[in-house]
C-alpha positions, 0 to 999 in steps of 0.5 A: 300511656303517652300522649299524643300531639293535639293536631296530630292527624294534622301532618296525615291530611291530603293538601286537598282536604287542608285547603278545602276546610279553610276555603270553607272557613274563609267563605264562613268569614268573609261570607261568600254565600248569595242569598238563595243558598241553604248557607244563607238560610242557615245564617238567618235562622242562627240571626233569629235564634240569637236574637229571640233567645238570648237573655237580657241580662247579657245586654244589661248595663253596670249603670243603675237605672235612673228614677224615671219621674218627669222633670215637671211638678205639673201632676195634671192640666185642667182646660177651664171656660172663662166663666169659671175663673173671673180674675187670672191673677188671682190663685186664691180663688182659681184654687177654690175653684178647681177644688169644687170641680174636681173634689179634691181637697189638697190643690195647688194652682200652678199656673194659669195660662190663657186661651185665645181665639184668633180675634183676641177674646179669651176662650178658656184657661189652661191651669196646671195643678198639683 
């Protein structure tokens, strides 16, 4: 048994049919086709089962994924009226406060920031607890 050559039809074909396949490669390659032709249309539904097919993992980085915790410690903002809180300065009490309002036993005060009208007066307290 001998074998034979790869491309052995290759010397047998008419310089027609050689140079019609590699128009049609070079049309393929450089993509020759207007928009209103089945060429077009095949080329668009080769783009839509790649996209809707392929897995995920073939577009999955070597990094490991980062821990996505937000950079702030603020767990939550509480917008309280003035009358709840009588001193800002004073934590203490603010704590006291917003654990009688919210139920919570284990409250940290943050911060306290002020809320003002535009003529000055104090419409409320924006407190960050954790």
């Amino acid at each position: 048994m001998t074998l034979q050559p790869r491309f052995a039809w290759l010397p047998t074909c008419k310089l027609e049919n050689v140079r019609s396949l590699f128009i049609t490669l070079k049309k393929i390659f450089f993509w020759n086709y207007a928009r209103n032709t089945w060429q077009w249309d095949l080329l668009c539904v080769v783009i839509l089962f790649f996209i809707f097919l392929t897995p995920k993992s073939w577009f999955a980085s070597g990094e490991p994924a980062q821990n996505m915790v937000h950079q702030s410690p603020v767990a939550q903002t509480l917008v309280l009226p003035p009358e709840v809180i009588g001193n800002e300065a004073d934590k203490g009490q603010i704590e006291e406060r917003v654990k009688a309002l919210t139920g919570r036993t284990n409250v940290e005060v943050l911060a306290v920031r002020k809320i003002t009208h535009p003529d000055g007066r104090a419409r409320g307290f924006e407190v960050d607890i954790r």
